[in-house]
N, C-alpha and C positions, 0 to 999 in steps of 0.2 A: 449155037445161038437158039433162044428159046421166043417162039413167038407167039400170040397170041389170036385165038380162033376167034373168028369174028362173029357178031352178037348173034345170027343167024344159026351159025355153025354150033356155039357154046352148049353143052349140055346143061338143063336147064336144074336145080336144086329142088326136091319135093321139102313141102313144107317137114315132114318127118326126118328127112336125114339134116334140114336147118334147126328143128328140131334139138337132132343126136349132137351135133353140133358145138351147140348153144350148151348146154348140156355137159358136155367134155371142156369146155372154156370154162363153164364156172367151177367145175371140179378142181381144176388145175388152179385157178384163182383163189377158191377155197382153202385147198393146199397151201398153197404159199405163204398165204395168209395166218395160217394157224402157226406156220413154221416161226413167221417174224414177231406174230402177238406172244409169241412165250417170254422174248427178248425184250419186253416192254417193261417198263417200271412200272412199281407198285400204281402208285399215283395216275398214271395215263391211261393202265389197264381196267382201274376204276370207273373214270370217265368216261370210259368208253361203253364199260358196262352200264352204268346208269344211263346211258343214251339209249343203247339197245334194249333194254326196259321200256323208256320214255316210246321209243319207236311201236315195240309188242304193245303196248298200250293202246296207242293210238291207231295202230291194224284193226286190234281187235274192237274198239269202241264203232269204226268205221263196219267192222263186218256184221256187226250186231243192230245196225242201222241207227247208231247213234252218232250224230255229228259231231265231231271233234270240235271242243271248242279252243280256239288261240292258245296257247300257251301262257299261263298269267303270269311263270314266272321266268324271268332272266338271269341264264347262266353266266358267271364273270369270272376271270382266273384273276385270282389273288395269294400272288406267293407259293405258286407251287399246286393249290387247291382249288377246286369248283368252290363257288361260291353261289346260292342262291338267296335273289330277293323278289324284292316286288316291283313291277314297272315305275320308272320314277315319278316322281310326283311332280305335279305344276311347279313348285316351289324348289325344286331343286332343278327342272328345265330352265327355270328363269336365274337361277343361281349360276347354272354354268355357263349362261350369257353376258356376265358379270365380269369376269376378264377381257370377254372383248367390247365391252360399253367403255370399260377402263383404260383398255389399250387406244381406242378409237381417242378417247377426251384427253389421254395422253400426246397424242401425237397433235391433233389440234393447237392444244395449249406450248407445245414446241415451237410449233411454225411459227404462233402471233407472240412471243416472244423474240423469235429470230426477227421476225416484223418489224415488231419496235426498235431491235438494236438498231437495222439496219436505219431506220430513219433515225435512230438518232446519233448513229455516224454522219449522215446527211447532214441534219441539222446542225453540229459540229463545224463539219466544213463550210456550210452557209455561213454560221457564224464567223467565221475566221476570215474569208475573205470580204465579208461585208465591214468588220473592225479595220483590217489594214487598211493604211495609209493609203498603197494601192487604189484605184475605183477598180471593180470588177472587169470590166471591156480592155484591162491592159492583160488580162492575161491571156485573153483570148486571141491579142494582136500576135502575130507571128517575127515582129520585129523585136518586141519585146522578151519573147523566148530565147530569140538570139543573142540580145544584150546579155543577158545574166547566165548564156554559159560561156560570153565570152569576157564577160566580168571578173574579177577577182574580189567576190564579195566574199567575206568570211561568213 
């Protein structure tokens, strides 16, 4: 059983051997790395290469004391490929708010339809008991229930 020395006790890591360290992890990471990007498709190994450009780019503009400005352009997968344009325009922001303005006045226009049936299922049976012979206040009597299921009316 392996236990552990307490913070006191712990030999403490000079910045040089965190350093050495640090150092042997990315090697090893590097390694790996190189091992599995051979295994990569055409197409991913690409993209990846034009990022790491994109990236040296942007180091080096920073080291030269120029500020990086935003990125103007947006990268998009389409079918396999990067695809680069230009940040979208107001007109095509408001475009693809356009299916849900449309879903929104759809679903609206649903409800005050279902609305109306309903009242005019209502107003149906209003109609209906206010025509019979019937007055309304018989159906409500509970004697009256009783008669007609103990009736033999066709």
């Amino acid at each position: 059983m392996r236990t552990t020395p307490s913070p006191s006790i712990a030999p403490t890591r000079t910045n040089f051997e965190r350093e050495g360290l640090e150092a042997r992890v990315g090697l090893r990471m590097t390694g790996r790395l190189n091992e599995v990007a051979d295994q990569l498709p055409h197409d991913i190994s690409e993209r990846l290469r034009f990022g790491r450009e994109q990236a040296l780019a942007r180091a080096r503009a920073l080291r030269h004391g120029v500020a990086a400005a935003p990125a103007v352009s947006v990268v998009g997968h389409a079918g396999g490929a990067a695809v680069l344009s230009a940040p979208p325009s107001v007109w095509l922001r408001l475009a693809s708010l356009l299916p849900l303005l449309v879903l929104a006045a759809g679903l609206v226009l649903i409800q005050q339809h279902r609305d109306h049936e309903q009242i005019a299922v209502a107003a149906e049976i209003d109609a209906a008991l206010l025509t019979d012979e019937l007055p309304p206040t018989a159906y409500g009597d509970p004697g009256f229930a009783e008669y007609l299921r103990s009736s033999d009316m066709p």
